[in-house]
Short mmCIF file of the C-alpha atoms (twelve columns), coordinates in Angstrom:
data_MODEL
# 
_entry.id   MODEL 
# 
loop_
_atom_site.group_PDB 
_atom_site.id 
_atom_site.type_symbol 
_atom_site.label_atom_id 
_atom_site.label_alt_id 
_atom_site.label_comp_id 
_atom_site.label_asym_id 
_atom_site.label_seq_id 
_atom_site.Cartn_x 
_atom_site.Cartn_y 
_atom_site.Cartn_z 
_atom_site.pdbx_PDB_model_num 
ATOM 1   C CA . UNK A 1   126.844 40.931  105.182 1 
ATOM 2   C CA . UNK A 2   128.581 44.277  104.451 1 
ATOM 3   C CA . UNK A 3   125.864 44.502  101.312 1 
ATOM 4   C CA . UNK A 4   122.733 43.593  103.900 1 
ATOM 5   C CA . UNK A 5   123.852 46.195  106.592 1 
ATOM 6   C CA . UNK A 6   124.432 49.093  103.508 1 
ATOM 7   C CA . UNK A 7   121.064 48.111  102.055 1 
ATOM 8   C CA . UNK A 8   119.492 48.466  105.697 1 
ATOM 9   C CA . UNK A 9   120.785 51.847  106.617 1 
ATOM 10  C CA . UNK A 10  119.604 53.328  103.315 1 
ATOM 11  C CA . UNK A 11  116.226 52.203  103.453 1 
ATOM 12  C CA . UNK A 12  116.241 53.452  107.016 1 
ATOM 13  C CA . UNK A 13  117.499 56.657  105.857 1 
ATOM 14  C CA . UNK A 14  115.057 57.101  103.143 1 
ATOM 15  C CA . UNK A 15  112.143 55.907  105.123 1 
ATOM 16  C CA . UNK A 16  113.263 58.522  108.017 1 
ATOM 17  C CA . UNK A 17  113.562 61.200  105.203 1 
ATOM 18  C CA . UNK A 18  110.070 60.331  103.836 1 
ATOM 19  C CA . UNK A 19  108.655 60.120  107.045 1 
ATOM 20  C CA . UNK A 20  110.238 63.685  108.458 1 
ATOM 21  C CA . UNK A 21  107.652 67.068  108.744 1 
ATOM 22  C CA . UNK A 22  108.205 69.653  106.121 1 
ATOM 23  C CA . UNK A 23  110.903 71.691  107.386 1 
ATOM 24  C CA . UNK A 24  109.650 75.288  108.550 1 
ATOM 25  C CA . UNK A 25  110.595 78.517  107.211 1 
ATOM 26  C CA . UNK A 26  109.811 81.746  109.058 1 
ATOM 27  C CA . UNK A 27  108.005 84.593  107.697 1 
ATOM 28  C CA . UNK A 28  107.195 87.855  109.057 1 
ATOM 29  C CA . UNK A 29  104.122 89.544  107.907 1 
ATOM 30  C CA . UNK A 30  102.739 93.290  108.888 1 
ATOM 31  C CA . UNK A 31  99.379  93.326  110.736 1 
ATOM 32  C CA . UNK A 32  96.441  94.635  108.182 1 
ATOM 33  C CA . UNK A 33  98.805  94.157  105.345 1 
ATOM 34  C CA . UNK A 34  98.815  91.164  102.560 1 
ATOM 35  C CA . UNK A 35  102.152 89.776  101.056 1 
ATOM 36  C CA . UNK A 36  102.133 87.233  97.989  1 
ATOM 37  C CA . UNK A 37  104.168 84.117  98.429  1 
ATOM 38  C CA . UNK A 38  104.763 81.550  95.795  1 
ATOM 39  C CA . UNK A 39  104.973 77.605  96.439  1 
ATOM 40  C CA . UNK A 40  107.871 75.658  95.861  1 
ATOM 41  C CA . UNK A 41  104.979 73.165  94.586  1 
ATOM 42  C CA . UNK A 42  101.396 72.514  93.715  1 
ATOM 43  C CA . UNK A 43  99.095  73.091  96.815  1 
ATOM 44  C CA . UNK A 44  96.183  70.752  97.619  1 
ATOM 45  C CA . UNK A 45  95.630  72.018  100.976 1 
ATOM 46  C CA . UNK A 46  96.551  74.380  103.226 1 
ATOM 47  C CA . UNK A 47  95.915  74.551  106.692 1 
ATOM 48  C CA . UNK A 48  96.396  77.611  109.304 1 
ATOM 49  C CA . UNK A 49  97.550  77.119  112.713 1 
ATOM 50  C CA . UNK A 50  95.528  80.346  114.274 1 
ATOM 51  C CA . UNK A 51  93.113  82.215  111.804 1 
ATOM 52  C CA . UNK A 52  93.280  84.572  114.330 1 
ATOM 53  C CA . UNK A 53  96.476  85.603  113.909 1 
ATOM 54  C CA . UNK A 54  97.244  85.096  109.764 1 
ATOM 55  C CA . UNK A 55  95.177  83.966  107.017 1 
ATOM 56  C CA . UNK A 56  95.419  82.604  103.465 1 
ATOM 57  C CA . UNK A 57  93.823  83.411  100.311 1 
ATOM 58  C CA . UNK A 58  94.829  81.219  97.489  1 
ATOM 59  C CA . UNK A 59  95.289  82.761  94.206  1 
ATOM 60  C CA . UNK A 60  95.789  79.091  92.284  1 
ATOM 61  C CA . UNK A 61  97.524  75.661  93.200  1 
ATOM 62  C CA . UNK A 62  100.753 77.932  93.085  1 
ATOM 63  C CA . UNK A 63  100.614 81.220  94.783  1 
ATOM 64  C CA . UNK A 64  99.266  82.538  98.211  1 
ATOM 65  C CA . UNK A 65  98.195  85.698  99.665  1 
ATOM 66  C CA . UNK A 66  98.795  85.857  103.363 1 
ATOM 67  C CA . UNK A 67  97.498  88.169  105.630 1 
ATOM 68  C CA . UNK A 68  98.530  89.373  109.072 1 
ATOM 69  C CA . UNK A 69  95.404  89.858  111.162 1 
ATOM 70  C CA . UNK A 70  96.333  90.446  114.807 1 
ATOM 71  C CA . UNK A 71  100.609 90.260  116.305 1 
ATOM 72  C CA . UNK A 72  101.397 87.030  117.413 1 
ATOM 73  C CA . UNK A 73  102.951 83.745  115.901 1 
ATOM 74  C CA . UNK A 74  101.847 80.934  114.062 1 
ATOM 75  C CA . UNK A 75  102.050 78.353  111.296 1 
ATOM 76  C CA . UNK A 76  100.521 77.494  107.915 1 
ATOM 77  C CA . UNK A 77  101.014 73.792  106.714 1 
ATOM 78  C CA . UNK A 78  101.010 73.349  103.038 1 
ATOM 79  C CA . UNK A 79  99.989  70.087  101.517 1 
ATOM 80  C CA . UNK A 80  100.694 69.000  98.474  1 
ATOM 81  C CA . UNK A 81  98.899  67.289  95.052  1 
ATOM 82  C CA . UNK A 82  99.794  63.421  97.345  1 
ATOM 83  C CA . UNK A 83  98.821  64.779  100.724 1 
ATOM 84  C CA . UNK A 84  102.238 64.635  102.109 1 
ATOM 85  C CA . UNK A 85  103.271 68.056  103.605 1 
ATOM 86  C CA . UNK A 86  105.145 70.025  101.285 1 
ATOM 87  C CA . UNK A 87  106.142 73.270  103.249 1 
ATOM 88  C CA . UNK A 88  105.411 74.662  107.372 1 
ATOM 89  C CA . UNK A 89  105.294 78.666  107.432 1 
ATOM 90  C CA . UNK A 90  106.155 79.917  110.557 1 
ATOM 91  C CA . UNK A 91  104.289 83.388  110.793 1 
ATOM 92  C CA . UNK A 92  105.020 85.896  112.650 1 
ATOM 93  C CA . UNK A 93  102.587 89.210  112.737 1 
ATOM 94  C CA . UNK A 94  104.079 92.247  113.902 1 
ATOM 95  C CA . UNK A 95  102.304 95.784  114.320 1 
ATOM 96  C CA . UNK A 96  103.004 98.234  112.005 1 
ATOM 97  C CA . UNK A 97  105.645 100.815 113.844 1 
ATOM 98  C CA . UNK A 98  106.827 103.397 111.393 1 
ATOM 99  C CA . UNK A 99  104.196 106.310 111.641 1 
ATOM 100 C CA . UNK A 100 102.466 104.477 114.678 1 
ATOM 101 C CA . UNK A 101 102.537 105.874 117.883 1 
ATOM 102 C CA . UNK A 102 101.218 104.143 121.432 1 
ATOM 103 C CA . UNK A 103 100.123 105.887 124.389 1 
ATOM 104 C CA . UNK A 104 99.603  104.647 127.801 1 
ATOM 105 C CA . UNK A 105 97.263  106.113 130.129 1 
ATOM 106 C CA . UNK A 106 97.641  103.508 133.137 1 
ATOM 107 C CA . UNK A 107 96.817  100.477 132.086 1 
ATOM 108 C CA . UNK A 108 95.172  101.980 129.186 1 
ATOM 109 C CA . UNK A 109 96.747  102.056 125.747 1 
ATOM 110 C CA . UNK A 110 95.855  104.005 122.494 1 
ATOM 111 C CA . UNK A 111 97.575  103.669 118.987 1 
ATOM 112 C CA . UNK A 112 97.637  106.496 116.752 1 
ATOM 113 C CA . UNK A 113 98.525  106.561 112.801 1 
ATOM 114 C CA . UNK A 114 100.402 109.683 112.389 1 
ATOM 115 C CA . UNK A 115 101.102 109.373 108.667 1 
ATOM 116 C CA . UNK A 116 100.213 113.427 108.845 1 
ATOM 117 C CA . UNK A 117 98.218  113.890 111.359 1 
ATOM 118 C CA . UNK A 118 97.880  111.801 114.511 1 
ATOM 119 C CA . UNK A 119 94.810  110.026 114.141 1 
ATOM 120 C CA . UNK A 120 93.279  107.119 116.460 1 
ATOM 121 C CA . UNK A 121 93.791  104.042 115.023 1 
ATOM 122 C CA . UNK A 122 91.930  100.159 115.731 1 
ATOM 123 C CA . UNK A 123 94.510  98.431  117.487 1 
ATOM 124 C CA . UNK A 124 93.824  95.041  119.202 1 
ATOM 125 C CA . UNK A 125 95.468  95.354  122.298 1 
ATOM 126 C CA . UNK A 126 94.360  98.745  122.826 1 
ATOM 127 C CA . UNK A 127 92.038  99.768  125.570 1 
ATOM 128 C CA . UNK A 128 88.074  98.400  124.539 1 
ATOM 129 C CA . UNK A 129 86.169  101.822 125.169 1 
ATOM 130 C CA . UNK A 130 88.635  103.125 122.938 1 
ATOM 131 C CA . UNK A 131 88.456  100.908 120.311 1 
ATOM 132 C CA . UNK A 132 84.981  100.449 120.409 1 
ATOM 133 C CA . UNK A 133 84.943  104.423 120.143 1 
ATOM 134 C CA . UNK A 134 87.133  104.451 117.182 1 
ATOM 135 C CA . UNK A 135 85.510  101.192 115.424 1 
ATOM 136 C CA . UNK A 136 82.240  103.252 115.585 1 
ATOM 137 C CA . UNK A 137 83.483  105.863 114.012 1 
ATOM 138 C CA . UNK A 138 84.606  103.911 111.400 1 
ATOM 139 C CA . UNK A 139 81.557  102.081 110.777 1 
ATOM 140 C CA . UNK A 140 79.877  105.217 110.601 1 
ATOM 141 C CA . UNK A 141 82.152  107.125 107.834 1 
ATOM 142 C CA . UNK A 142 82.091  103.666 105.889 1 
ATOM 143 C CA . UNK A 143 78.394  103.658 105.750 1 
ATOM 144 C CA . UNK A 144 77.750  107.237 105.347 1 
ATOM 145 C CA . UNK A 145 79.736  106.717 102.542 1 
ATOM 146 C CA . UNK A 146 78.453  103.494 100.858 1 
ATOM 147 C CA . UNK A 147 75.124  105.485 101.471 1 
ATOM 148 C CA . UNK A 148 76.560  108.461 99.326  1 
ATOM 149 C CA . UNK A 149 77.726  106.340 96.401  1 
ATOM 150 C CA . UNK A 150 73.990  104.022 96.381  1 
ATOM 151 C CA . UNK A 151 72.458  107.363 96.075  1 
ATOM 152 C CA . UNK A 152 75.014  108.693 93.263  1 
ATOM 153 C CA . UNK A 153 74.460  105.210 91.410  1 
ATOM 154 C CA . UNK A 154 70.642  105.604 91.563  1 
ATOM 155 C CA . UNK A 155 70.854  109.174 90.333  1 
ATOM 156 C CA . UNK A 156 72.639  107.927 87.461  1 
ATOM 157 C CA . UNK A 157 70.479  105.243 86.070  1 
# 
């Protein structure tokens, strides 16, 4: 009988094990800034809580890049070669602070770089005139600038 009840409880044991989420381990990621991770094994699949918040590009069945998009928290489920879910990532995105600086006009808010210079900065979470004003600007220089470097290629050919 002794035999029968041992035999039970380890089969329950192993089938609770087996049956039991990958456990989670927390990572904290810088928002607009990629960090390698490695797998503790194969990936088949990998599937992100809120693609908002991080994302994933996958290098091979072994290594990640993972990207924090906007602050916040949430998780990345890794699946492995079987299916079964190998690891959980628990993200969490912070803003960069060093060299940042917020101001608050009201209810307003603007983020500056000041690396040398203070400099406005797109922020989500800052006020949208604002960052519509500074995402303009942006998309200006960047195209004024791919528009320099098609004309330097075609003056070269």
């Amino acid at each position: 009988m002794r035999r029968i009840l041992a035999a039970a409880s380890i089969a329950a044991a192993s089938l609770a094990a087996m049956s039991q989420p990958a456990a989670a381990e927390q990572l904290w990621l810088t928002m607009d800034q990629v960090r390698p991770f490695k797998l503790e094994t194969p990936a088949k699949s990998i599937v992100v809580g809120n693609p908002a918040i991080a994302d994933v590009t996958i290098q091979d069945n072994n290594n990640i890049l993972l990207f924090g998009k906007a602050p916040g928290l949430t998780n990345i489920y890794v699946f492995d070669e079987t299916g079964a879910p190998s690891q959980n990532l628990v993200i969490r995105v912070r803003t960069p602070s060093s060299d940042m600086l917020t101001v608050h006009r009201g209810v307003g808010r603007t983020t500056y770089n000041c690396t040398t210079n203070c400099e406005a900065t797109v922020t989500v979470g800052d006020d949208t005139e604002q960052f519509e004003t500074v995402s303009s600007q942006v998309e200006s220089k960047y195209g004024q600038a791919s528009s320099l470097a098609q004309n330097s290629d075609g003056a070269n050919n």
